[in-house]
N, C-alpha and C positions, 0 to 999 in steps of 0.2 A: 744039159746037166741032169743028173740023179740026185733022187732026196738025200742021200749022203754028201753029197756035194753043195747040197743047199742046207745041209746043217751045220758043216765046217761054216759057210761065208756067215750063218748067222751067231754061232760061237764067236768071231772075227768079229763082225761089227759092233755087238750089244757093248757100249761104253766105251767103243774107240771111232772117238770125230774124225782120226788120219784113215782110220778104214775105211770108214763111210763117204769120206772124200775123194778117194782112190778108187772106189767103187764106180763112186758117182761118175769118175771122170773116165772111167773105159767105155770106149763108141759101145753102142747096143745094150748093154749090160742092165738100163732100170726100163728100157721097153721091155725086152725080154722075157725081165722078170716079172714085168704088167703082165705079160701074154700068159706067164705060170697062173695065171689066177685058175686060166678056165679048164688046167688040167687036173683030173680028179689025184690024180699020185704025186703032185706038186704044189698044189695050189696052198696048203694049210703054211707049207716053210714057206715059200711064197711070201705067204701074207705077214709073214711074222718077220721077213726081213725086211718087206715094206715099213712094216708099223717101227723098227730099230732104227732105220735111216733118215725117218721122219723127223726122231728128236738129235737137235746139235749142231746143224752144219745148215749154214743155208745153202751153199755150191748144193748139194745134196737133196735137198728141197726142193731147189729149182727145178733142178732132174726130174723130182716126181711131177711136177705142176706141170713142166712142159711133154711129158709122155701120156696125159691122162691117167693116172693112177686115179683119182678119186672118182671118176667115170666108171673105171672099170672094175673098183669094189665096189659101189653100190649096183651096177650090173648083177655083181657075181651073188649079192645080197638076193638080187631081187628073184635068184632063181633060189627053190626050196632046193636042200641039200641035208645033210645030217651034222645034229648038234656043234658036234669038235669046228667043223668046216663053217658053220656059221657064226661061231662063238670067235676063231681065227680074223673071218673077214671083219667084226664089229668092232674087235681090239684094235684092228689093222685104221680102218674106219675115224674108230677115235682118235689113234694118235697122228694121223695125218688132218683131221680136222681141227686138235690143238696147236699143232704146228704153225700151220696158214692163220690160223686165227691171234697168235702170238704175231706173225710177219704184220697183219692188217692192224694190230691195235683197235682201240689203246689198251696199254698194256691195267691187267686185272690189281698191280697192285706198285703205284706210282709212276715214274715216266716210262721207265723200259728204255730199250734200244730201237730207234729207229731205222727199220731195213730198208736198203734200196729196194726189194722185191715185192716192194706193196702193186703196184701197177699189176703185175702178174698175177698174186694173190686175192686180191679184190673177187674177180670174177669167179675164181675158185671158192671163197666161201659162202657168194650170193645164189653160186649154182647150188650149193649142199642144202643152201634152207627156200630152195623154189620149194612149192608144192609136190610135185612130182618125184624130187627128191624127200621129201618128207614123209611122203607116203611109203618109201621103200624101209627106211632105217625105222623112223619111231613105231610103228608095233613091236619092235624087238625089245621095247621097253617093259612090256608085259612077260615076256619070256628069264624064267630062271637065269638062264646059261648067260642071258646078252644085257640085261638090264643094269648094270654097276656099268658097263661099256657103255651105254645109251647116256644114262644119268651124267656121266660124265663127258661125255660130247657136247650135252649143253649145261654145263656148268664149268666150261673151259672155252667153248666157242663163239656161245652168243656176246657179241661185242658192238651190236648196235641194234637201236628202238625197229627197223625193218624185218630184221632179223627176231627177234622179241616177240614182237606182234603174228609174225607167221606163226610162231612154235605157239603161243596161247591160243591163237584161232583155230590149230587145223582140231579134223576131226575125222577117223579113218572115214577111207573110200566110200563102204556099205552107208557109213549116215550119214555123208555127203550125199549119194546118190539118193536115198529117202528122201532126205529134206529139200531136194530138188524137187523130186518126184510130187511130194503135198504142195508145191506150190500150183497158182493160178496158173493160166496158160500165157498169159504176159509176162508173168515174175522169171518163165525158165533161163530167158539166154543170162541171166546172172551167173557169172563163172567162180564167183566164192562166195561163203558165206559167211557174215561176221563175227556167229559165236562160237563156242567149240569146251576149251576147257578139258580136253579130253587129258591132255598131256599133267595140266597141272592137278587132274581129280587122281590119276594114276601112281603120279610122284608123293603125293600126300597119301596115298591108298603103302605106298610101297615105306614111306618113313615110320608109319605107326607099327608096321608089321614086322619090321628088320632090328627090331630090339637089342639082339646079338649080333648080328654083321656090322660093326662098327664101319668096315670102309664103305657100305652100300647108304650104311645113315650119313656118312660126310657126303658122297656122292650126289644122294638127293637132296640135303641140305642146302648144299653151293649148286645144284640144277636150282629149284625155289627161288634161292638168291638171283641167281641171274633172269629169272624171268619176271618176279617181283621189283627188279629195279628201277627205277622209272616208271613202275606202270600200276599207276591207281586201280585198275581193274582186277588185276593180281592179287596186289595186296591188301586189298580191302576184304577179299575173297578168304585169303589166306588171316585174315586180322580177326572179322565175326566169324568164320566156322571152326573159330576154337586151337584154330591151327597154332598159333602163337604163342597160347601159355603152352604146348606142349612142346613149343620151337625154343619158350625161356628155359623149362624145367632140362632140356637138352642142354642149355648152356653153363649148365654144372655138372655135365657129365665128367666123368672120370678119364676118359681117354680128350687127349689132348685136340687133337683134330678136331675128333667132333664140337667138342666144344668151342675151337676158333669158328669152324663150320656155320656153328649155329646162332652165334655172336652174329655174323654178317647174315645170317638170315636174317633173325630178328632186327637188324639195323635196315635192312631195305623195306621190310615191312612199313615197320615204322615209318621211315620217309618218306614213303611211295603214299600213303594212306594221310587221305585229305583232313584237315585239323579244321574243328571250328574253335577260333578264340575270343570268341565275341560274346557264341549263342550259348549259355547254360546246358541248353538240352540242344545237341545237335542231333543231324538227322539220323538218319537208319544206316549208313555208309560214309559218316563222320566221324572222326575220334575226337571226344573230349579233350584240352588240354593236360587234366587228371590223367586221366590214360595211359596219355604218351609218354608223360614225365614218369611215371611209376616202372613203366615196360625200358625208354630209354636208362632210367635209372639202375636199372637192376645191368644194364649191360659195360651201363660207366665202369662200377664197384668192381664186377668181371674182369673187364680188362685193364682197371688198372692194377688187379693183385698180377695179372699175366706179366707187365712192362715192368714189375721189380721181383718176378718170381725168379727164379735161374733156369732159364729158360734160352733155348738155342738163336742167335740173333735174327736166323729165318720166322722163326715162330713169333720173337715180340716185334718184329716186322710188320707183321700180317694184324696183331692185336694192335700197334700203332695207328697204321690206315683205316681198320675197323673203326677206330675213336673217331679216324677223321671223318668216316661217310658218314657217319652219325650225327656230329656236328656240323661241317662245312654249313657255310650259308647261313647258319640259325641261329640265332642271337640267345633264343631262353636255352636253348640244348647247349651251346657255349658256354654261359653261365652256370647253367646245371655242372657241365664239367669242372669247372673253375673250381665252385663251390666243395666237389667232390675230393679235391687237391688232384687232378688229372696233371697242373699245369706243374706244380709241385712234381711231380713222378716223373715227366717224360725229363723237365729239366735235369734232375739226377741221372736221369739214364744217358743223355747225351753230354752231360760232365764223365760220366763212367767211360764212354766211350770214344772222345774227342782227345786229338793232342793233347800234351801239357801246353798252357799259355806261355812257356816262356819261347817254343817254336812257333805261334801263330804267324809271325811275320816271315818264315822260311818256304822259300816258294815250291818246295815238295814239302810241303804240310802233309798230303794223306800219300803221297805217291807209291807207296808199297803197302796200303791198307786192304785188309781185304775186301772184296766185292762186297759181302755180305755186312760185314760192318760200316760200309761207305751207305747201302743200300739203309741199314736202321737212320743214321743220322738225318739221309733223306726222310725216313719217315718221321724221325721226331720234329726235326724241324717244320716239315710241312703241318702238321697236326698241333703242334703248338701257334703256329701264326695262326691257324684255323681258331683256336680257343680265343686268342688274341685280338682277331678282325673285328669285334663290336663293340668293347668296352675298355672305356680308360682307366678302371679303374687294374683290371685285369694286366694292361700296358704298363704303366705302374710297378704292379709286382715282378712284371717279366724283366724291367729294366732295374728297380730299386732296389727290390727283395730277392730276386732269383739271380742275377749279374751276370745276365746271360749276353750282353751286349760283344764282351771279347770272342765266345762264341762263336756268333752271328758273323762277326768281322773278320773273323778268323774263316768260317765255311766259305764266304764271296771269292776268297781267291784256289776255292777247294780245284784237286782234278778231277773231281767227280763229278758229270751234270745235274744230277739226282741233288746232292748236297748244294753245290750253288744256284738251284733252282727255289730249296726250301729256304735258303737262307735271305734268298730277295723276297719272297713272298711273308718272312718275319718281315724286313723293312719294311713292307708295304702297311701289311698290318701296323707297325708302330708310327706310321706317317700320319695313318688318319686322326690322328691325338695331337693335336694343334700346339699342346703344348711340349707334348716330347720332339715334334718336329723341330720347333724352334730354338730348343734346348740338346737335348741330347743327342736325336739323328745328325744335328750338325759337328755339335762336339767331339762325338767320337769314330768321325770321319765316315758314317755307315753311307752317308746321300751323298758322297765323292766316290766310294766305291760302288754304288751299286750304278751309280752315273757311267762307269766305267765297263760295266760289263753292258748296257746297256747300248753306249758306241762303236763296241769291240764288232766289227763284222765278220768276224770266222765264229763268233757265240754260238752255241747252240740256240735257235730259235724259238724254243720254249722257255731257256732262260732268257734272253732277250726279251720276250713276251713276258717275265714275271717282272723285270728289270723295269721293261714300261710301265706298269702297274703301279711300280713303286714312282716311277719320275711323273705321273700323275695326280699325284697328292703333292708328290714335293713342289712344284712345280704351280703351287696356289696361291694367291695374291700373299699371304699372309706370311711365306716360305723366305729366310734371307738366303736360302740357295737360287733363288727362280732366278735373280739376274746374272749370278754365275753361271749357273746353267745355261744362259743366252748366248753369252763370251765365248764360251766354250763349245759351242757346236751343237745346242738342242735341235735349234729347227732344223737344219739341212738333215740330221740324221731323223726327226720327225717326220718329214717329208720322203724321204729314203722309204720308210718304213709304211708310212700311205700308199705310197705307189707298190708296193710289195704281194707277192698273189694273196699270202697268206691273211683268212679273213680277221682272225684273231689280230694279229701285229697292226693290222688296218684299223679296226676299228680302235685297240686301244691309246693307238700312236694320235689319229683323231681328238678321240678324247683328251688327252693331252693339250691339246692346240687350244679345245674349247677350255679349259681349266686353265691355259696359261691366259688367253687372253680376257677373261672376266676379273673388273674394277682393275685392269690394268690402263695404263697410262693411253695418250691418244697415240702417243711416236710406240709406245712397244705393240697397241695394234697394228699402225702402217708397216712396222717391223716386220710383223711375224705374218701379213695380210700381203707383202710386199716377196718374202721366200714361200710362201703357201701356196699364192697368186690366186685370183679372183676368178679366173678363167678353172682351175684346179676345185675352189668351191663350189662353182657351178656345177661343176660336173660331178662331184659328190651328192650333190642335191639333187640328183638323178641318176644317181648308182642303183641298180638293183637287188644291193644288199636292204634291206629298211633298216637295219641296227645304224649301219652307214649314213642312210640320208638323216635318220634321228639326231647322230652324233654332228652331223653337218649344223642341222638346223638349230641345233641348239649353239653351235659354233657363232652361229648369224648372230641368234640372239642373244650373246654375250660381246658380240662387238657395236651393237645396239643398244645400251645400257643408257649413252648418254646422248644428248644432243650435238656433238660434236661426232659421236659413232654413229648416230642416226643418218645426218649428213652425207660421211663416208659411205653407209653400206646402201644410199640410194643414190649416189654417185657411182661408184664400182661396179652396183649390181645391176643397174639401168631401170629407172621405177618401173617400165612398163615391164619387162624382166620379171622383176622383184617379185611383184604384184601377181603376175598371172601364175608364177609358181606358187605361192603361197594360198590364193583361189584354190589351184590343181589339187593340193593337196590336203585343202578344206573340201573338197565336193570328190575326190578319187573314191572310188567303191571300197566299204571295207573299214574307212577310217568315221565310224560314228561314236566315237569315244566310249563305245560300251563292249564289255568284254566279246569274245566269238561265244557265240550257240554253243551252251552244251552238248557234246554228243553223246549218244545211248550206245550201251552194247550190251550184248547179254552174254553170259559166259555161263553154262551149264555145270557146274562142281559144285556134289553132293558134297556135304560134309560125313567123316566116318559114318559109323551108328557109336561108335566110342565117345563121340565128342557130340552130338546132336543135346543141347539141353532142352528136353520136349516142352518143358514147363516154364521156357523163358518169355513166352506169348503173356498178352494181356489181353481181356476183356473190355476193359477201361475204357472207355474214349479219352482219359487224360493220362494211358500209358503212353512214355514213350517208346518210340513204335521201335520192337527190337527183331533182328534181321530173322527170318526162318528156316528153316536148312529142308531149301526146296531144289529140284534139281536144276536150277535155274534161278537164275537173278538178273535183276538188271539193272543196272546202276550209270546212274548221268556223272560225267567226267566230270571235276572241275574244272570250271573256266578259268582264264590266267590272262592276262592283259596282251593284247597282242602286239607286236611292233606298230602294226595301223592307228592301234590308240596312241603309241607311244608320236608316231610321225604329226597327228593331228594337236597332241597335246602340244608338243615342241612348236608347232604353229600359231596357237594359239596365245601364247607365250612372247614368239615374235613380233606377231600383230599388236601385242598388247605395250610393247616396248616401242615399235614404232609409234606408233599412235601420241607416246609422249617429245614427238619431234616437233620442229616450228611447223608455223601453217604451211606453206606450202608442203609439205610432207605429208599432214594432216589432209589436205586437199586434194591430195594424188590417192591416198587412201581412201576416203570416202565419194572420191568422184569416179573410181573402178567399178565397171557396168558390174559386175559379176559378186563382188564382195558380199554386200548385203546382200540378198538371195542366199548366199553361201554362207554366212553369218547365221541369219536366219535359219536354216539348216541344221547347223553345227548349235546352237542352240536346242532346237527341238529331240534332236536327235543324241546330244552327248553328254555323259557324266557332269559331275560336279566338277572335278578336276581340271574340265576342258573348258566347263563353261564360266568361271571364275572370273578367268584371265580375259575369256572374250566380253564378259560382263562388264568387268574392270576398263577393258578398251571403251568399248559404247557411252561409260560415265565423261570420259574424257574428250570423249570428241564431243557430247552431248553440250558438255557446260563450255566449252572453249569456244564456239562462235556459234552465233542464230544459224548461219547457212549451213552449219553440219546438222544440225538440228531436223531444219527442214529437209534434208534430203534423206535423213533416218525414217521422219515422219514418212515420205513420200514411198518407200523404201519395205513399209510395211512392219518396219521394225515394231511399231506401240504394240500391236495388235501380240508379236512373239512375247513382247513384256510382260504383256499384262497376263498372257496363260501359263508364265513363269510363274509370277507372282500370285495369279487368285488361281494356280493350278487350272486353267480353259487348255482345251487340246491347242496345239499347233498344229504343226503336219508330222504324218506317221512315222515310224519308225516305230523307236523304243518309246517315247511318250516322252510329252512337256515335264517339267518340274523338277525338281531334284530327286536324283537318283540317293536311295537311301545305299550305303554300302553294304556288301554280303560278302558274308565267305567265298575266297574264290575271285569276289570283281578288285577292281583295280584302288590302290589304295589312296581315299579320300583327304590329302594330306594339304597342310595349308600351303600356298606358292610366295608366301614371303620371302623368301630365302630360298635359293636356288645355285648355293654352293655344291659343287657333285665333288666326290672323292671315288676310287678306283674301283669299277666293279666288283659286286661280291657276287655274279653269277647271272645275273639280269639286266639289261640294258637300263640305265636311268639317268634322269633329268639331272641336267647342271644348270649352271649359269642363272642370271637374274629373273624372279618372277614379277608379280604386283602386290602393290601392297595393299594391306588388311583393309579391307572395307568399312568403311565408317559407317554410323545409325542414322541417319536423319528425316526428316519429315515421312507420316507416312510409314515408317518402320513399326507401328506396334501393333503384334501380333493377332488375327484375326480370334476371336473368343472360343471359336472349335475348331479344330485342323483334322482333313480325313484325309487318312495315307491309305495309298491302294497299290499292291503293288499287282502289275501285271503280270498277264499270262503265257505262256507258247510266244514270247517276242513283241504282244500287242499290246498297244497301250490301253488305258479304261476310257468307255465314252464318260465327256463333261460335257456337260449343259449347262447353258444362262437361261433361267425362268426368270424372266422380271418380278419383283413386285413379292419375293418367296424367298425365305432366308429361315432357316431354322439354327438357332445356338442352344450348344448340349453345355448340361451342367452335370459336371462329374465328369469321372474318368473313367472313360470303356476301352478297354487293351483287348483284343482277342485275335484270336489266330486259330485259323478252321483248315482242319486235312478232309479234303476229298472223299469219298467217297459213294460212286454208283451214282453222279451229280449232283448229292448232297455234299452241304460241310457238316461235316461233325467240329464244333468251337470248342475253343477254351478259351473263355474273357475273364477280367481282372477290372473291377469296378472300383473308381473313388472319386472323392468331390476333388472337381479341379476343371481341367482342357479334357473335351469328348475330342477325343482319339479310336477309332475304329481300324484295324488289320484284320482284314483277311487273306487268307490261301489256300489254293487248290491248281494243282497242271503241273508247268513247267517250274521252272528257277532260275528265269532270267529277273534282274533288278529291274525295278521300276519307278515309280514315280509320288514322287511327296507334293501334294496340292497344300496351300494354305488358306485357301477362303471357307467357309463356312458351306455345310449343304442342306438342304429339304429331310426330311424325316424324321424318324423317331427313334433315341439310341437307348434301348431297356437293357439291364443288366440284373438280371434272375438267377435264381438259385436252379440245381442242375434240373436239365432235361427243360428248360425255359427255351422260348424262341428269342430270338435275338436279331435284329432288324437295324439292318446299316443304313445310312447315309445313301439318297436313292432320289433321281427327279421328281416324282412325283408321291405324294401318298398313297396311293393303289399300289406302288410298285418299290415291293423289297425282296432282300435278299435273305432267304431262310435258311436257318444253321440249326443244329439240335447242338445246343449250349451248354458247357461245363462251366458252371462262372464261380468266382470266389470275388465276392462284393464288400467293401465297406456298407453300401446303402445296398437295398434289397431291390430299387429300382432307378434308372437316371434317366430323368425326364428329362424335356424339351417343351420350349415353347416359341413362340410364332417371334420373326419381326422382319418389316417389310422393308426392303432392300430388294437391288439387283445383285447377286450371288451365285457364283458358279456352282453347278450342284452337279453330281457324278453317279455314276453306276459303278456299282461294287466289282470288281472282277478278283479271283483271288487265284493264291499259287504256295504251295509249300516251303515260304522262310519264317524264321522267328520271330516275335515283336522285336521291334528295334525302334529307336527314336530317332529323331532329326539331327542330323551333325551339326556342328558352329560352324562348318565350312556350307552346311547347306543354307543356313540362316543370314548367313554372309553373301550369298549369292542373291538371297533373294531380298535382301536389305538393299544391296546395291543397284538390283533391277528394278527394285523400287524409288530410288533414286534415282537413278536415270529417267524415270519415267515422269518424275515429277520435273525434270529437268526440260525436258521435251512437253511439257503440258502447261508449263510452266515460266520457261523460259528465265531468264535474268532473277526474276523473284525469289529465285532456292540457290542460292552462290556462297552464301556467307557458310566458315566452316565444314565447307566440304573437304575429301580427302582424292587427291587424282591417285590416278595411276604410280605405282613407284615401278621406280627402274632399279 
C-alpha cells in the first residue's frame, strides 16, 4: 500500500466501529500495518490508523494485542526520528494504552463494562509500565511536540498501585546509572531504586507553566490525579510544596474541563494525605483536620453549583463521582457534604432525571434511556448512599424529607447495572440505621427486592456483591426479615457465593453468615452451622485470604456467645482441633497486634521557585516544624492495621468467649501446652485492642477454680501481669504495657459490643466481644505515671531497684524532637500526676507504664534542662526545654518502696494521655492478679467475662 492508500483507510475508519471491524477482521491487514511502523514513507498514516482503531471495537483491539502493536511503537519510539514521526508514534502510543487500560479496569469513572478481553490485556498494560518500557516513552514528557500525549497516557492508564509506584519511582537512565555508580561495592547488584519523583517534579514543572494551553493543564491535572491516588507519598508532596492551593485556585477556572480536572486533583490529594485527628499540631507530612476540611470544602460548594448547573449529563457525571471519591468511607467529609445540602442537590438531580413514578413498577422502566443518563443515575445514586453510609441522622432526611425511597425501588429492577448497582448500595447504607431497617426498608418492600437481585444468578456480579452488602445488615439479630430470609433460600445461596472464586462475593457472603448467626437462637446456629458445615469452616480458617480467615474467626466467635454454642463449637470443631489453630494463630509471624513498620521512601520533587515560601522555616525550637522545599524528602508511610492484627484480634476475642464455657471446656483451654507461652506473648507483644479480651479471658479462668489459678501461676503468667500493670519489661517485641494510640495505629475501641454491619472499605470485627472491666481492689492509680513511648520498634529498658521509688508532684507534659542526639523539649508543667513524654527516631507506638520511677522531674522556664524519670540518679535524660509551667519548678521526693523504674527512650509523637480502654486493661490485669495472689479472698463483686 501507498500513503494515499493509507489516508483513504484512515478517512474510513476515524468514527466508524463497522470499519474498524471489517478492518480488523481481513487475514494480514493490522500485522501489516505494525510492519508500516518501520517504513520511513509509511509509518506516520501507519500510526494514525493504529491510534483510530484502538478506540471502539474491541474485535479490533484484539487484533492490535495479538499482532504486538504496542511492542512495536515503543520500538519505533525508541529509535530518534524527526518531530511529525515522533509526535505520530506518542499519539498512536497513547491511544492504544487507553484502550487496554479501559479493557483491564476498573473503569476511571463508576462500574464500566466488563470485557472478556481482560486475560489478554493484563500483560499488555504491565508490559507498558516495566522499567524498560518506561524509559522509552516518559522522557517524551519533557518534549513540546509529545508531552499533552505522555500526560495523558498516564492519566488514562494508570489503573493500578503497581503501576503507580513504577511511574513515581522511575528516574531516567543517566541518574539511575549515577546513583548506582555512588554506591558502596555491596549496594551495586540492586536493580532499582526506590526514590525518583522525576515524573511528578516534571508534571507539576509543566502545570504552572501552560497557563494558556488549557487541554495540556487538564492533561496534567488527571496525570497528578492519577498518580496522587492512593499514594501518600505523592500527595503529601503535592499537598506541602504549595501544589494544592494552586490546584484549588484551578478549580474555578473558567473552562470547564479543567476545572472537573482539578476538582479530582485536589480530591486525591486530599485523601491520599495522612490526617491527624487527634494531635493539635501534627507532624511535618500530616494534615490538620482544619486543613482538610477547608481544602475538602471549597471542593463540595464546586461541585455542587456543577450538579444543578446546566450542564451536559457526561460532565455532571464526572462532578457526581468526584463528590463520591471525596467522601466515600469518611464520616466528617460525609457530613461536611450533608451539611453543605450536597444531599439536597443530587436528590433533585435524580428526580430530574428518573421516570415518572406512576411507571416505576413497568418492567422497561429505563429500557430506551439513554447511556448517558442511565450512567448519571448511576452516579447519583452511588454518591448519595456514600453521604448516607454514617449517619442516621442524614438516613432520615433521605427517607423522610427527601422521598427518595420510590426512587431507590424503582432503580432495583433498573436495565442498567450501573443504576441497580447504586441503588443496592442506597439500601445498604439505610440498613445500617436500626431503626429504618425495622421500619421502613421493610415496609416499602426495599429488603425483598434487593433479596432478589441478590439470588438472581445471571446478576451481574458486582451487583450481587452490592446486594450482599445490603443482606448483611439485614440479616442482624434485630432484622424481622432475617427469618424470612432463612425460608427463602439465604444460606444455600450464602454458601454458593463462599465457594465462588471471586474474593469480594466470598468474603462479603461470609460476613453475612457471621452477622446472621450472632445472639441468634441455638437451632438457627445448628441450621446455618449444618448447610455451611463444619468441615467448610475449617477450611476457611485456613484460607490464604487473611480478610477470609478474619471473617471465619469471627464466624466462630459469634457461635460461641453462649454456653450451649460453647459446647457445640468444641464438639464440631474437636478441642484439640480448636486449640491448636487458635495457638497457630496467636504465635504465626506477623500477628503482634501492632500496626506493620512504617516504611521510608524518599521522593526527590523540588517545589517551583513560584511557589517555594522561603520564610516559612522557624528558628524556634517550639515551631512547628514546617516542610522545606529541598530537593528531596523523605517521609514515613502511615501505618494501617493490617489483616495479621485483624486475624489475631478475632482470636483473641474467641478465646475470650470460650473461656466463659463449663469447666471442662475451661480445662481443655488452660491445660493446652502451648496457650500460655502464647498468651504470654500476645500480651507482651500486642495493642490494647488484643490485649483486653485476652485480659478479660485470664480474669475468668483465674476466679473460677484454684487449679486454673495454679497452672497460670506455673505458666508464668504473674510475672507478664505484673509488667502490664507497674509497666516491668516482658519479652521483646513492641514492649509491655499499653499501647497509647497514634495516628495511623489501629483504633483503640471498646469490645463490649461487637455488633459488625457491612463493610465501609476495611475489613472489620463483628460478633460478641467482653465486657467492660470492673475497678476492684488494688485499682488505684499509682501517684506518678511515666509514659515512654519507644523507638525504631524497641521497647524502653525497665528496672526494679528495690527499696527506691520517687513520686512527682505536678504535672510535667513534654515531648522532645531530635536532633544531632539531642532532644530539643517542649514541656507543660502543673500541680497534679508527674507525667513525662518524650520523642525522638522512629514512630512506631509504644508503651504506657503505671508504677512510679527513680528521679527528678523539673519544669523550668526556657532553655532549662529537664530530667526524666531514669534508674538511677547519676543517670538522665537531657533535653534543652521549652517549658510553659504553672510552678517554675516540680519537685520530687524520696519514698522507699520496690518500684519499677525506666529509661527514657523517646521518638517523634504528640502528648497524648492514657485511654479508658488503657486503664481498663490494666485494672483488670490488676485483678487478675490479685486473683492469683489471692485466691478465693477477692470474689465478691467481680465482673466476668461477657459473651
Amino acid at each position: 500500500m501507498n500513503v494515499g492508500e493509507l489516508k483513504k483507510v484512515k478517512n474510513r475508519v476515524i468514527g466508524n466501529p463497522d470499519a474498524k471491524r471489517q478492518l480488523a477482521a481481513q487475514p494480514g491487514f493490522i500485522p501489516t500495518l505494525v510492519d508500516y511502523l518501520s517504513y520511513p514513507d509509511l509509518r506516520i498514516e501507519a500510526a494514525h490508523i493504529l491510534s483510530s482503531i484502538s478506540y471502539g471495537d474491541h474485535d479490533a483491539l484484539t487484533s492490535l494485542l495479538r499482532s504486538g502493536s504496542l511492542r512495536a511503537l515503543l520500538f519505533a519510539i525508541s529509535n530518534p526520528t524527526d518531530t511529525p514521526t515522533i509526535r505520530a508514534f506518542a499519539r498512536a502510543l497513547r491511544s492504544l494504552a487507553m484502550a487496554v487500560a479501559e479493557v483491564v479496569g476498573p473503569s476511571r469513572w463508576g462500574l464500566g463494562i466488563e470485557s472478556p478481553d481482560v486475560d489478554e490485556a493484563v500483560p499488555t498494560l504491565d508490559y507498558l509500565f516495566h522499567i524498560d518500557s518506561l524509559d522509552v516513552f516518559l522522557p517524551l514528557l519533557v518534549e513540546q511536540a509529545t508531552s499533552i500525549y505522555i500526560a495523558e497516557l498516564l492519566a488514562f492508564s494508570i489503573r493500578s498501585q503497581e503501576h503507580r509506584k513504577a511511574v513515581t519511582e522511575w528516574m531516567p537512565l543517566a541518574e539511575r546509572m549515577a546513583h548506582i555508580t555512588s554506591r558502596r561495592g555491596w549496594e551495586k547488584s540492586t536493580e532499582t531504586v526506590s526514590n525518583g519523583g522525576w515524573v511528578v517534579r516534571n508534571l507539576v514543572s509543566l502545570l504552572t507553566s501552560s497557563s494558556k494551553d488549557h487541554k495540556l493543564q487538564e492533561a496534567v491535572l488527571l496525570a497528578l490525579a492519577a498518580l496522587a491516588q492512593d499514594n501518600s507519598l505523592v500527595a503529601r508532596v503535592l499537598f506541602y510544596q504549595d501544589t494544592l492551593p494552586f490546584v484549588l485556585d484551578l478549580c474555578k477556572a473558567r473552562n470547564l474541563n479543567v476545572q472537573l480536572a482539578a476538582c479530582l486533583n485536589a480530591t486525591r490529594i486530599i485523601r491520599a494525605t495522612p490526617v491527624s485527628r487527634t494531635n493539635p499540631s501534627p507532624s511535618c507530612y500530616e494534615c490538620d483536620t482544619a486543613t482538610r476540611e477547608a481544602a475538602a470544602l471549597s471542593i463540595i460548594n464546586i461541585i455542587n453549583r456543577l450538579i444543578i448547573d446546566d450542564h451536559t449529563p457526561q460532565n455532571k457525571n464526572k462532578a457526581c463521582f468526584i463528590l463520591y471519591f471525596l467522601i466515600n468511607d469518611d464520616a466528617q467529609l460525609s457530613h461536611l457534604a450533608f451539611e453543605r445540602a450536597s444531599l439536597t442537590k443530587l436528590s433533585e438531580l435524580l428526580q430530574s432525571i428518573s421516570p415518572p413514578p406512576e411507571q416505576n413498577d413497568s418492567p422497561d422502566l429505563d429500557s430506551d434511556e439513554p447511556e448517558s443518563i442511565s450512567a448519571l443515575r448511576e452516579a447519583a445514586l452511588t454518591t448519595i448512599a456514600s453521604i448516607a453510609l454514617f449517619d442516621n441522622e442524614i438516613r432520615r432526611a433521605l427517607t423522610d424529607d427527601l422521598h427518595l425511597l420510590p426512587l431507590i425501588s424503582a432503580s432495583l429492577a433498573s436495565q442498567h447495572v450501573g443504576v441497580k448497582y447504586g441503588a443496592c448500595q442506597c439500601v445498604r447504607s439505610l440498613s445500617r440505621s436500626v431503626a429504618v431497617l425495622r421500619t421502613t426498608v421493610v415496609d416499602s418492600g426495599l429488603g425483598m427486592k434487593v433479596f432478589e437481585l441478590f439470588k438472581r444468578e445471571s446478576e451481574d456480579r458486582r451487583v450481587v456483591g452490592a446486594a450482599v452488602k445490603s443482606v448483611c445488615n439485614i440479616v442482624c439479630e434485630f432484622s424481622p426479615l432475617s427469618p424470612i430470609y432463612l425460608e427463602q433460600g439465604l444460606m444455600p445461596r450464602l454458601v454458593q457465593l463462599i465457594a465462588s472464586p471471586d474474593p469480594s462475593l466470598r468474603l462479603n457472603a461470609l460476613w453475612a453468615v457471621k452477622n446472621l448467626v450472632r445472639k441468634s437462637s441455638t437451632e438457627t446456629k445448628k441450621d446455618v452451622m449444618h448447610q455451611l458445615g463444619w468441615a467448610r469452616l475449617k477450611e476457611l480458617l485456613r484460607d490464604p485470604d487473611e480478610a477470609i480467615v478474619e471473617q471465619a474467626l469471627n464466624t466462630l466467635r459469634n457461635l460461641a456467645e453462649n454456653e450451649e454454642g460453647i459446647r457445640m463449637v468444641f464438639k464440631e470443631m474437636g478441642t484439640k482441633d480448636l486449640l491448636d489453630l487458635l495457638v497457630g494463630f496467636l504465635c504465626q509471624p506477623g500477628t503482634t497486634g501492632v500496626p506493620s513498620s512504617p516504611s521510608s521512601s524518599t521522593i526527590p520533587i523540588p517545589s517551583p521557585s513560584s511557589f517555594v515560601n522561603s520564610s516559612a522555616s522557624s528558628s524556634s525550637p517550639s515551631a512547628h516544624p514546617t516542610p522545606p522545599p529541598p530537593l528531596s524528602i523523605s517521609t514515613s508511610l502511615s501505618s494501617q492495621s493490617t489483616p495479621s492484627h485483624d486475624i489475631l484480634l478475632q482470636t483473641s476475642f474467641t478465646l475470650a468467649n470460650l473461656s466463659n464455657g463449663p469447666p471442662p471446656c475451661q480445662s481443655s483451654i488452660i491445660s493446652h501446652p502451648s496457650l500460655l507461652p502464647a498468651l504470654r506473648q500476645t500480651l507482651a507483644d500486642g495493642n490494647t485492642e488484643v490485649r483486653r479480651p485476652i485480659v478479660g479471658m485470664l480474669f475468668e479462668l483465674a476466679k473460677s477454680d484454684s487449679r486454673w489459678r495454679r497452672e497460670m501461676i506455673s505458666g508464668g503468667l504473674m510475672g507478664t501481669l505484673k509488667g502490664l500493670v507497674g509497666g516491668k519489661h516482658g519479652h521483646g517485641g513492641h514492649g509491655p504495657g499499653v499501647t497509647i494510640p497514634t495516628p495511623g495505629s489501629p483504633t483503640m475501641s471498646s469490645a463490649g459490643l461487637g455488633l459488625s454491619v457491612s463493610p465501609t472499605g476495611t475489613s472489620g470485627g463483628g460478633g460478641v466481644g467482653t465486657g467492660s472491666a470492673g475497678v476492684g481492689p488494688g485499682a488505684v492509680a499509682a501517684a506518678a505515671a511515666a509514659v515512654s513511648l519507644s523507638a525504631g520498634g524497641r521497647s524502653p529498658s525497665w528496672h526494679a531497684v528495690p527499696g527506691h521509688g520517687h513520686h512527682s508532684h505536678g504535672l510535667n507534659l513534654s515531648h522532645a524532637h531530635s536532633f544531632g542526639g539531642r532532644s530539643l523539649s517542649h514541656s507543660t508543667s502543673s500541680s497534679g500526676l508527674g507525667l513525662a513524654l518524650s520523642n525522638s527516631g522512629g514512630s512506631t507506638p509504644g508503651v504506657v507504664g503505671s508504677g512510679s520511677g527513680s528521679g527528678s522531674g523539673h519544669g523550668h522556664s526556657s532553655s532549662s534542662t529537664t530530667h526524666f524519670t531514669h534508674p538511677h540518679p547519676s543517670i538522665h535524660a537531657h533535653s534543652l526545654s521549652h517549658s510553659l509551667s504553672h510552678s517554675s519548678l516540680v519537685h520530687a521526693h524520696h519514698a522507699h518502696s520496690t518500684t519499677p523504674h525506666m529509661h527514657t527512650h523517646t521518638m517523634p509523637i504528640q502528648t497524648q494521655v492514657i485511654s479508658e480502654d488503657d486503664r481498663d486493661v490494666i485494672d483488670r490485669a490488676r485483678q487478675t492478679l490479685d486473683w492469683l495472689e489471692h485466691g478465693d479472698v477477692y470474689g465478691s463483686g467481680s465482673v466476668g467475662v461477657g459473651s
